[in-house]
PADREN-688685 format. One record per atom (N, C-alpha, C, CB): residue in one letter; atom name; x, y, z. Coordinates in pm, 1 decimal. Each point is the difference from the previous one (the first is absolute). Glycine has a CB too. Example, Ala and Ser with C-alpha at 12.3 -4.5 7.8 and 13.67 -1.06 7.14 Angstrom:
BEGIN
> a, N, 1319.0, -569.0, 780.0
> a, CA, -89.0, 119.0, 0.0
> a, C, 90.0, 120.0, 0.0
> a, CB, -189.2, -117.3, 124.6
> s, N, 154.2, 222.3, -196.6
> s, CA, 82.0, 119.0, 6.0
> s, C, -77.0, 109.0, 73.0
> s, CB, 118.4, -62.8, -214.5
//
This chain:
BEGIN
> x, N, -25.7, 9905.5, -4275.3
> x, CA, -46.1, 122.3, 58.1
> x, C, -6.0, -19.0, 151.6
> x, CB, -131.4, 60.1, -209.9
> x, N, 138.1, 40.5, 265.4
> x, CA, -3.5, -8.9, 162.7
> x, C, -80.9, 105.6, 70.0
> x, CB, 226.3, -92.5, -9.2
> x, N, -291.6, 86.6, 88.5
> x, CA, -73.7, 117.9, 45.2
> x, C, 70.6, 38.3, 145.1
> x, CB, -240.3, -72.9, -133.0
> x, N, 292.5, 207.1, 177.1
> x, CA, -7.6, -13.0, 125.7
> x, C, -114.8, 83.2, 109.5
> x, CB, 241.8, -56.3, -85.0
> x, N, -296.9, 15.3, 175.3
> x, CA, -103.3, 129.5, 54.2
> x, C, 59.2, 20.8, 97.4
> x, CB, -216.9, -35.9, -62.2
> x, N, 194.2, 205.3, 139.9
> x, CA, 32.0, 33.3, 61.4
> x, C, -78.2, 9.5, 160.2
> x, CB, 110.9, 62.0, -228.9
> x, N, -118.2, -59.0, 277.4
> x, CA, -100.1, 22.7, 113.7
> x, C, 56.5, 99.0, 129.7
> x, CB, -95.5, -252.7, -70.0
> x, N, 61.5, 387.7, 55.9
> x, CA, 23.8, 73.9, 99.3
> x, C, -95.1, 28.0, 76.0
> x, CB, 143.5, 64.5, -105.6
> x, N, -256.4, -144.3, 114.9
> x, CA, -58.8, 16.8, 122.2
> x, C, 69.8, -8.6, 144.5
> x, CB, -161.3, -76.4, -149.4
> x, N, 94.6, 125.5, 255.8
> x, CA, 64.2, 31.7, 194.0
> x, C, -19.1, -178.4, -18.7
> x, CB, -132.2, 307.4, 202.2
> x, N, 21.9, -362.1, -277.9
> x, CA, -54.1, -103.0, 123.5
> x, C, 87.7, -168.1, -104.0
> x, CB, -349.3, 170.1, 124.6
> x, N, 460.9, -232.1, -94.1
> x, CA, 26.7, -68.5, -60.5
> x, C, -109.2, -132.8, -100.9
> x, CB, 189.8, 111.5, 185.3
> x, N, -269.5, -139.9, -41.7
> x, CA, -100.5, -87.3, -59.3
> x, C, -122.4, 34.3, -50.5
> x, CB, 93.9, -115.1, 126.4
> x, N, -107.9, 244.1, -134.3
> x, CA, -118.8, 33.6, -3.4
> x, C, -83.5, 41.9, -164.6
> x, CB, 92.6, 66.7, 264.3
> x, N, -203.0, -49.7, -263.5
> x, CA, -82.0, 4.8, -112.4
> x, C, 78.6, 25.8, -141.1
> x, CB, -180.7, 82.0, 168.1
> x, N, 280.5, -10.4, -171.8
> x, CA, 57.8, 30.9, -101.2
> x, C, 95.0, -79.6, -55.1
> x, CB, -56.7, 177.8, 71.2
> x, N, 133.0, -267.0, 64.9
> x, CA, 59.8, -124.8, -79.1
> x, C, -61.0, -128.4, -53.4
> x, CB, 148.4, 80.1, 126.5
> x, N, -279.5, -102.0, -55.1
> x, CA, -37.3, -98.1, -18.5
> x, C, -98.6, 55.1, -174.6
> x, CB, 25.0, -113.2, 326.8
> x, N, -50.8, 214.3, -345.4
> x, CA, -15.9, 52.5, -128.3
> x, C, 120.7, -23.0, -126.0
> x, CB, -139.3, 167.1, 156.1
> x, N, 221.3, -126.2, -76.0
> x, CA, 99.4, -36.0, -138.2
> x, C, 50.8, -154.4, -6.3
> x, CB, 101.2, 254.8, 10.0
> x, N, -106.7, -337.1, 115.4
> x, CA, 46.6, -177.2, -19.3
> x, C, -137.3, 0.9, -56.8
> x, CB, 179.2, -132.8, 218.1
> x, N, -304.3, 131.9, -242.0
> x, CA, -63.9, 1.7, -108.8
> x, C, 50.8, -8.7, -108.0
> x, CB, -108.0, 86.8, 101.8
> x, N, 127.4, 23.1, -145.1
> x, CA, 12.6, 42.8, -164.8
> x, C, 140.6, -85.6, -10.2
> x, CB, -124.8, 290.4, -36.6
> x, N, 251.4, -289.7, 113.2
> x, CA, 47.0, -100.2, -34.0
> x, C, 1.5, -108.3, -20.3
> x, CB, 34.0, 104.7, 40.8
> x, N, -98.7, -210.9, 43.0
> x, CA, -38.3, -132.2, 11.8
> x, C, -68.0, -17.1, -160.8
> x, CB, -42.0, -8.1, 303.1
> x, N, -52.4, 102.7, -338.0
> x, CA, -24.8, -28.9, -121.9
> x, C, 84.7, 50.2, -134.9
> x, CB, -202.9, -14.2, 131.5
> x, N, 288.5, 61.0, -106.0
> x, CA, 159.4, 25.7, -72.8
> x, C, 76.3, -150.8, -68.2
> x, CB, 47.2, 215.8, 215.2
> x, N, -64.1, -253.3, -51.2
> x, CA, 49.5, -144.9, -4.4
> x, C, -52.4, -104.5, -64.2
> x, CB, 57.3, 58.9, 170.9
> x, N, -168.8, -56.7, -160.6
> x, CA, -65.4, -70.3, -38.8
> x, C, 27.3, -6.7, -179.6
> x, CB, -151.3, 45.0, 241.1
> x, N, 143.8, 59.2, -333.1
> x, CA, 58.6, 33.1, -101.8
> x, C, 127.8, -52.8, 6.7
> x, CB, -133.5, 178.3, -25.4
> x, N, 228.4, -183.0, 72.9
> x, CA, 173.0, -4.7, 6.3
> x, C, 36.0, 114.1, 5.0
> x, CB, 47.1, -174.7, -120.2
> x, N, -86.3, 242.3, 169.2
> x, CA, 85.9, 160.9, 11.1
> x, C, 55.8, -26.2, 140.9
> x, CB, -171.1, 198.6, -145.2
> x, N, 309.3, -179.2, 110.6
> x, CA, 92.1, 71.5, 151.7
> x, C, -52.4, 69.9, 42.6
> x, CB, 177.1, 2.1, -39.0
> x, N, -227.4, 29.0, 203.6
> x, CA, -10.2, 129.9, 68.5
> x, C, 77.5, -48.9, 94.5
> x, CB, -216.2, 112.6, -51.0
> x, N, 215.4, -1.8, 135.0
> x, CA, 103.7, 51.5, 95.5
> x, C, -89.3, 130.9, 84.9
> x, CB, 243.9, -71.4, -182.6
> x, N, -256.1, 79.5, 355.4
> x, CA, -85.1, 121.0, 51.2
> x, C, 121.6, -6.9, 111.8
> x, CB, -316.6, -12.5, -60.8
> x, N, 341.8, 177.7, 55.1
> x, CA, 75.0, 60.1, 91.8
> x, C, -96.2, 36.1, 100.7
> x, CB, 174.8, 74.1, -152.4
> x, N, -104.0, -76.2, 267.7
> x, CA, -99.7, 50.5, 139.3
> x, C, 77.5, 153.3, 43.8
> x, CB, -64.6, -295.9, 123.5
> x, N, 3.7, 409.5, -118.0
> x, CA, 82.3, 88.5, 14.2
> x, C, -7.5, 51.9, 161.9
> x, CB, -21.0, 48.4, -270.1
> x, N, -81.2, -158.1, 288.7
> x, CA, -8.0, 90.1, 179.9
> x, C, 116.8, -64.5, 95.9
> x, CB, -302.6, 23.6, 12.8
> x, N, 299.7, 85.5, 75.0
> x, CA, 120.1, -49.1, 43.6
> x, C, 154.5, 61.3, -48.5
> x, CB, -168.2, -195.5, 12.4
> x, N, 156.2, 160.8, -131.6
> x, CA, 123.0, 109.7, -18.2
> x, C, 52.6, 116.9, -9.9
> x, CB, -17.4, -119.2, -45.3
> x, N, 159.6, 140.3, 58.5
> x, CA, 15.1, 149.3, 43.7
> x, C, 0.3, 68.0, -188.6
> x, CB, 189.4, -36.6, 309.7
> x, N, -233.8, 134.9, -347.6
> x, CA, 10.8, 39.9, -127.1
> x, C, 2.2, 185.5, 61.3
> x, CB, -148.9, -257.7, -177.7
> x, N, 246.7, 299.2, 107.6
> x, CA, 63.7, 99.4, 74.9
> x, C, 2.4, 81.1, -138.4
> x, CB, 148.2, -120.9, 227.1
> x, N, -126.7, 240.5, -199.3
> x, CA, -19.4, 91.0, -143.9
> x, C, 126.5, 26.7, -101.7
> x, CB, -174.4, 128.1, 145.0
> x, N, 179.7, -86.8, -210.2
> x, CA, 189.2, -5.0, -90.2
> x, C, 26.0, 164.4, 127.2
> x, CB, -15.4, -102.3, -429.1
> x, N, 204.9, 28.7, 422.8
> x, CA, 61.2, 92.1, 109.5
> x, C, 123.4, 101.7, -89.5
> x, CB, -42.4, -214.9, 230.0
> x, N, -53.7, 181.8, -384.5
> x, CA, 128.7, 71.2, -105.6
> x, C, 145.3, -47.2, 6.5
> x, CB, -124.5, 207.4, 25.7
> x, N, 169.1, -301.3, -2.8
> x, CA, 121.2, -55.6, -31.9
> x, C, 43.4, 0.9, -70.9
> x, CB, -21.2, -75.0, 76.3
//
């Protein structure tokens, strides 16, 4: 199994990531795969109907 979290908070380091490397770290701890995307920063743009 693998978990991935997402994190779209503005603030990369901030309260909300260090909330979810929480809950992962103890993922790990189990043997569960995780994986946390950082979404700030990137450009995410709306569908252009293609």
């Amino acid at each position: 199994m693998k978990v991935l979290a997402m994190n779209g908070s503005a603030r990369k380091d901030g309260n909300t990531a260090i909330l979810i490397n929480t809950v992962l770290d103890e993922l790990n701890k189990e043997g569960i795969e995780t994986e946390m995307v950082q979404l700030s920063g990137k450009i995410i743009e709306p569908c252009k109907a293609c």
